[in-house]
MDTraj code that builds the backbone (N, CA, C; nanometers):
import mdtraj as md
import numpy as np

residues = "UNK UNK UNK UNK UNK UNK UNK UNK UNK UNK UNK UNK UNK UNK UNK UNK UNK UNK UNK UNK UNK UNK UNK UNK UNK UNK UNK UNK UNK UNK UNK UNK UNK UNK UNK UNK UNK UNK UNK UNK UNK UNK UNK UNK UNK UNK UNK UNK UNK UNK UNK UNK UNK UNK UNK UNK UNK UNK UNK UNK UNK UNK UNK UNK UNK UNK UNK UNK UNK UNK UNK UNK UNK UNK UNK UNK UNK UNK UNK UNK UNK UNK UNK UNK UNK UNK UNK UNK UNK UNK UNK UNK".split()
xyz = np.array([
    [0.0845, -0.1182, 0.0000],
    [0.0000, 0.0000, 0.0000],
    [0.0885, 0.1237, 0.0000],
    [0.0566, 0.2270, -0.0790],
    [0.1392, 0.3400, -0.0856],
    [0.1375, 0.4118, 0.0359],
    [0.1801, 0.5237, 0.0447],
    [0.1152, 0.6347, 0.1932],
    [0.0699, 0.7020, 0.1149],
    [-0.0470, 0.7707, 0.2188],
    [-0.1452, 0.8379, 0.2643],
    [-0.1435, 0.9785, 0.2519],
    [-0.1849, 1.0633, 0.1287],
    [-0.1638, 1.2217, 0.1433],
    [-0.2731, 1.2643, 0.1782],
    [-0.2782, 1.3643, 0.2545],
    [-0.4034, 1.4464, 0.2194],
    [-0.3641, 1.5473, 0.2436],
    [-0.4517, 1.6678, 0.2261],
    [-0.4263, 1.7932, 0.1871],
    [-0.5046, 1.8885, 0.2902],
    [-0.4402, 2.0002, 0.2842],
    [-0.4565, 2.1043, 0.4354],
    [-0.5969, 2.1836, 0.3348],
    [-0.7065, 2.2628, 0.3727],
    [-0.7817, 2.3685, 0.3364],
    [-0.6726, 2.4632, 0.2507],
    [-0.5641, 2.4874, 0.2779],
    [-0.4563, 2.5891, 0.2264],
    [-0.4130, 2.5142, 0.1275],
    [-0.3769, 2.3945, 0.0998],
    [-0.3603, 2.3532, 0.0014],
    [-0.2045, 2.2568, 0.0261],
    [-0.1586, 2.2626, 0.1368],
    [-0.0447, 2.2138, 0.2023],
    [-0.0523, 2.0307, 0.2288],
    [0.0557, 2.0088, 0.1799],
    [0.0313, 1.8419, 0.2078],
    [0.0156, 1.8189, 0.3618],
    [-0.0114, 1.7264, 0.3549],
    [-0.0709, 1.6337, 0.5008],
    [-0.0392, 1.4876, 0.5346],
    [0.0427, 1.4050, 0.5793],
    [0.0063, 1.3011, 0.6161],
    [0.0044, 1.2402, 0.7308],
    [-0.1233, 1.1699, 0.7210],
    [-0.2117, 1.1367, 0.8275],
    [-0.1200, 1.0193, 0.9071],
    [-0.1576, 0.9897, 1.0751],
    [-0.0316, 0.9266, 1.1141],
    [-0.1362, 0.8505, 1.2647],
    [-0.1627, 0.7131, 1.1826],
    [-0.2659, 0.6699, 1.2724],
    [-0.2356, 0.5708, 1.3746],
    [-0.3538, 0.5897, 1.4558],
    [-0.2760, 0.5203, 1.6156],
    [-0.2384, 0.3495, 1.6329],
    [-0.1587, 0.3425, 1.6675],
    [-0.1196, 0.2068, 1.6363],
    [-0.1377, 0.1388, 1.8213],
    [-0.0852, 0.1953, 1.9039],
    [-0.1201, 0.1099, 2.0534],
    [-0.1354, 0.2641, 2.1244],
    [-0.1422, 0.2210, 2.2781],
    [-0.1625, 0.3255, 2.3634],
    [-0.0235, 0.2506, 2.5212],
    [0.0556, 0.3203, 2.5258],
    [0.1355, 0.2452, 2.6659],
    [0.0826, 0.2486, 2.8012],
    [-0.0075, 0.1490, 2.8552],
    [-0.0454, 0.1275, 2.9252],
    [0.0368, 0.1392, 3.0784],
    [0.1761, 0.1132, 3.0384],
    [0.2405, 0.1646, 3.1506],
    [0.1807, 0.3351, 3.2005],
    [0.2369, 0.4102, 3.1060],
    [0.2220, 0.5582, 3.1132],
    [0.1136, 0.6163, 3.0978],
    [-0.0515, 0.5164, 3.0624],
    [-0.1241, 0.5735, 3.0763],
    [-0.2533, 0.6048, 3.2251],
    [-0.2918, 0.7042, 3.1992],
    [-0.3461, 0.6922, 3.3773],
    [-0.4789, 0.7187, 3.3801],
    [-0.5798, 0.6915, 3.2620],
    [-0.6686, 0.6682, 3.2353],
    [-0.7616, 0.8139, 3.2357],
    [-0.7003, 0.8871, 3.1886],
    [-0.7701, 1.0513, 3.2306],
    [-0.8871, 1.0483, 3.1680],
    [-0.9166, 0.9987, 3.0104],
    [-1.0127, 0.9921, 2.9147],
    [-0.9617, 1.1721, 2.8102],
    [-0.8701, 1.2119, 2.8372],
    [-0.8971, 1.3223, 2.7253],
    [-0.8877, 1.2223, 2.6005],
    [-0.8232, 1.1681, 2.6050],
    [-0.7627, 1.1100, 2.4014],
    [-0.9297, 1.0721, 2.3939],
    [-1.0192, 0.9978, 2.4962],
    [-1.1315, 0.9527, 2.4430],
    [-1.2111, 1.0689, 2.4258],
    [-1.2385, 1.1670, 2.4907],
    [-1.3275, 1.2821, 2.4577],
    [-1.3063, 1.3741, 2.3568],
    [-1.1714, 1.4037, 2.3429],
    [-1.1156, 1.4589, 2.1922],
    [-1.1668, 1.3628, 2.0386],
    [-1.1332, 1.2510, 2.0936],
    [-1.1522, 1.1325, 1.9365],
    [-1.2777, 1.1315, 1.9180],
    [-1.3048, 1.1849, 1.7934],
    [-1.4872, 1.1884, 1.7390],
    [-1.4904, 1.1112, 1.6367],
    [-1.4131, 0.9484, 1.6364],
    [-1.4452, 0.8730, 1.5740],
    [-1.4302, 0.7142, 1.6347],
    [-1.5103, 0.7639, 1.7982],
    [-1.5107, 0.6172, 1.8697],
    [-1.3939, 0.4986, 1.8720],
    [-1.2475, 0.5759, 1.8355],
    [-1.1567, 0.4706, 1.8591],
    [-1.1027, 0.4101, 2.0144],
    [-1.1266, 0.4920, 2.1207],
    [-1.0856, 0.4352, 2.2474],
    [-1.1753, 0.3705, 2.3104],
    [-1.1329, 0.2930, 2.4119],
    [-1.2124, 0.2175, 2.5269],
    [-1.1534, 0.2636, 2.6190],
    [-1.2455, 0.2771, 2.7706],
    [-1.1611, 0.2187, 2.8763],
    [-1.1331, 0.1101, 2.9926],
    [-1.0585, 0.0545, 2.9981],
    [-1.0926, -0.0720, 3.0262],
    [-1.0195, -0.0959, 3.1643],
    [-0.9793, -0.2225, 3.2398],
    [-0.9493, -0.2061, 3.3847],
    [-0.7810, -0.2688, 3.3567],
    [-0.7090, -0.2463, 3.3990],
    [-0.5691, -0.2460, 3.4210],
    [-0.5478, -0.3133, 3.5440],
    [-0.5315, -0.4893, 3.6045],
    [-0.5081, -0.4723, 3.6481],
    [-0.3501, -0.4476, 3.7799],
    [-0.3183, -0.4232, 3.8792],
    [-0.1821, -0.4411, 3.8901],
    [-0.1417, -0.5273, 4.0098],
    [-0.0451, -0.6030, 4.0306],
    [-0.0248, -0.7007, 4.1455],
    [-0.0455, -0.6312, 4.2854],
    [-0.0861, -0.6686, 4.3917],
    [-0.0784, -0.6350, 4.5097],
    [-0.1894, -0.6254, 4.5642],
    [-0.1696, -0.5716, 4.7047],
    [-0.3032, -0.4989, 4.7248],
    [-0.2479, -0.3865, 4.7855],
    [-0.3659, -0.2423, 4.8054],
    [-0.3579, -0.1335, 4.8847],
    [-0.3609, -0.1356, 4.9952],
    [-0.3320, -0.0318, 5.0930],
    [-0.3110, -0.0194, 5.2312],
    [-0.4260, -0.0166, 5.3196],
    [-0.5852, -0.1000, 5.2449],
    [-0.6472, -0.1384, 5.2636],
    [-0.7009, -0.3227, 5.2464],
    [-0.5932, -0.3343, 5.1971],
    [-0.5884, -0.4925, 5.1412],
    [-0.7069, -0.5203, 5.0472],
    [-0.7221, -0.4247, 4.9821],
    [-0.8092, -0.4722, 4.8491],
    [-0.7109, -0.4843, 4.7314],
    [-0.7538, -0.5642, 4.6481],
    [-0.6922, -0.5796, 4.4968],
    [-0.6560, -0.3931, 4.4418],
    [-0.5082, -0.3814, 4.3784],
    [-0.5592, -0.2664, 4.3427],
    [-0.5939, -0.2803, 4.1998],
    [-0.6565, -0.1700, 4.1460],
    [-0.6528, -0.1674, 4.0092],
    [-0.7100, -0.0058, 3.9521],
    [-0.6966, -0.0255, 3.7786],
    [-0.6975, 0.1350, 3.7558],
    [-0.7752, 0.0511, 3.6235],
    [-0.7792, 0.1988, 3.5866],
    [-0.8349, 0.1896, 3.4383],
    [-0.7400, 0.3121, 3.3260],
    [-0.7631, 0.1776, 3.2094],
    [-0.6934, 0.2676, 3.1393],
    [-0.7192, 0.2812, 3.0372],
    [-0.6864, 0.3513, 2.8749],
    [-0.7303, 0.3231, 2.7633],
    [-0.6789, 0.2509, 2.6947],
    [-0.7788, 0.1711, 2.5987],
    [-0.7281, 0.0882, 2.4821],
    [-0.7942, 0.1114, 2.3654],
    [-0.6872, 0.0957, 2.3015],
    [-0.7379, 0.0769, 2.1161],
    [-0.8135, 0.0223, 2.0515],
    [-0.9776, 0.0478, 2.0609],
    [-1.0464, -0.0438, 2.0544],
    [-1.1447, -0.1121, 1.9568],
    [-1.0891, 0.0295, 1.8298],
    [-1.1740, 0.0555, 1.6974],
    [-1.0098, 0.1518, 1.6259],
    [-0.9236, 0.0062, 1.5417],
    [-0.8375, 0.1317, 1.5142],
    [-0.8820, 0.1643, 1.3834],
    [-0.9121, 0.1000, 1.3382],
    [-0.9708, 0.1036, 1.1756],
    [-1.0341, 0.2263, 1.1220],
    [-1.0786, 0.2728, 1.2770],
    [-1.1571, 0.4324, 1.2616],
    [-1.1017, 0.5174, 1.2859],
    [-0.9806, 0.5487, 1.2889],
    [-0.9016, 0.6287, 1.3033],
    [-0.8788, 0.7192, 1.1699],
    [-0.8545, 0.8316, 1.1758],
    [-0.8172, 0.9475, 1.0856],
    [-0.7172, 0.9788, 1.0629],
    [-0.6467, 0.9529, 1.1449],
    [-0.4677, 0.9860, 1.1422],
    [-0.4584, 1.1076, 1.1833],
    [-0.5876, 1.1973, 1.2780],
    [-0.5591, 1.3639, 1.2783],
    [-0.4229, 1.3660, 1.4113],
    [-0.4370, 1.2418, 1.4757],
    [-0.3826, 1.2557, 1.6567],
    [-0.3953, 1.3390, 1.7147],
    [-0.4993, 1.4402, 1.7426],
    [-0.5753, 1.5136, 1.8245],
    [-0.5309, 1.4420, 1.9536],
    [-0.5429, 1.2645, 1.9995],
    [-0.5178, 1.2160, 2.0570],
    [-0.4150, 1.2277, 2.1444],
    [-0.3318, 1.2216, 2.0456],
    [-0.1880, 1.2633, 2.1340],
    [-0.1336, 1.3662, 2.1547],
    [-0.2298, 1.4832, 2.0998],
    [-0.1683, 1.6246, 2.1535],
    [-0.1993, 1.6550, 2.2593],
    [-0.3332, 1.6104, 2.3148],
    [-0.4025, 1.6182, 2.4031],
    [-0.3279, 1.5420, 2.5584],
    [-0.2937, 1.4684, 2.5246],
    [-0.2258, 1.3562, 2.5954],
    [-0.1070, 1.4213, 2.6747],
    [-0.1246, 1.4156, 2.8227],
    [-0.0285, 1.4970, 2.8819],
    [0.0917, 1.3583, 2.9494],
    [0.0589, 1.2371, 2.8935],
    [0.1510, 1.1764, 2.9204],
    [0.2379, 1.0818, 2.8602],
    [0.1817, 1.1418, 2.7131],
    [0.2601, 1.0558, 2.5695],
    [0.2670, 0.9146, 2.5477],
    [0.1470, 0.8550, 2.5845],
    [0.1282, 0.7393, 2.5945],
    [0.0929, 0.6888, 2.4674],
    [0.0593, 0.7894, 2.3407],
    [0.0021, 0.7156, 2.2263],
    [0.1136, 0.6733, 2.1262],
    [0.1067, 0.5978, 2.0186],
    [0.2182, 0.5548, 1.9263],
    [0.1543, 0.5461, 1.7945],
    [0.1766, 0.6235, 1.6804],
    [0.0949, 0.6338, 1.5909],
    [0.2019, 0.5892, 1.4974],
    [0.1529, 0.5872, 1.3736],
    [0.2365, 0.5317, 1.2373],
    [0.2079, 0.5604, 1.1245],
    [0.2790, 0.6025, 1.0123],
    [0.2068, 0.6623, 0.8850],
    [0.1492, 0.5228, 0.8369],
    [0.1049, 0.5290, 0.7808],
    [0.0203, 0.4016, 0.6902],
    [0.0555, 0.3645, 0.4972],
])
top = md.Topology()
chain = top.add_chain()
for i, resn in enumerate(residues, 1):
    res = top.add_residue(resn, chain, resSeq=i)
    for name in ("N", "CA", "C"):
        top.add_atom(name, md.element.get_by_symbol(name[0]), res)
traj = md.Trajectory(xyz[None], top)
């Protein structure tokens, strides 16, 4: 498959650079990448991690995953948004 141009309103090339995973280490489940993305690509789902808290419950978090990449645009709104650079995108 070739890559992917597209073109700015100005007339400026563009290429689109779509999300390929999210690092679950570094992510901390804020939801901006999901409220920015207006094409239903994230989930969030439960992460969980060994131990328990200083309550002796299981701990666990939530975090995002990639869950529709196919719908992706390549704009990464996602990852600008993203204050902890957790996304990994790729030209196509």
């Amino acid at each position: 498959m070739s890559q992917i141009i597209g073109y700015t309103k100005g007339g400026k090339e563009w290429t689109p650079k779509f999300i390929e995973t999210i690092d679950i280490e570094k992510c901390i489940g804020c939801g901006r990448c999901y409220k920015v993305c207006s094409r239903n690509v994230f989930m969030l789902i439960e992460k969980p991690f060994e131990g328990e808290d200083e309550f002796g419950d299981d701990m666990g978090n939530k975090v995002m995953s990639v869950a529709h990449p196919e719908d992706c645009i390549g704009c990464e709104a996602c990852s600008k948004i993203c204050t902890k650079k957790c996304h990994l995108h790729i030209e196509a």
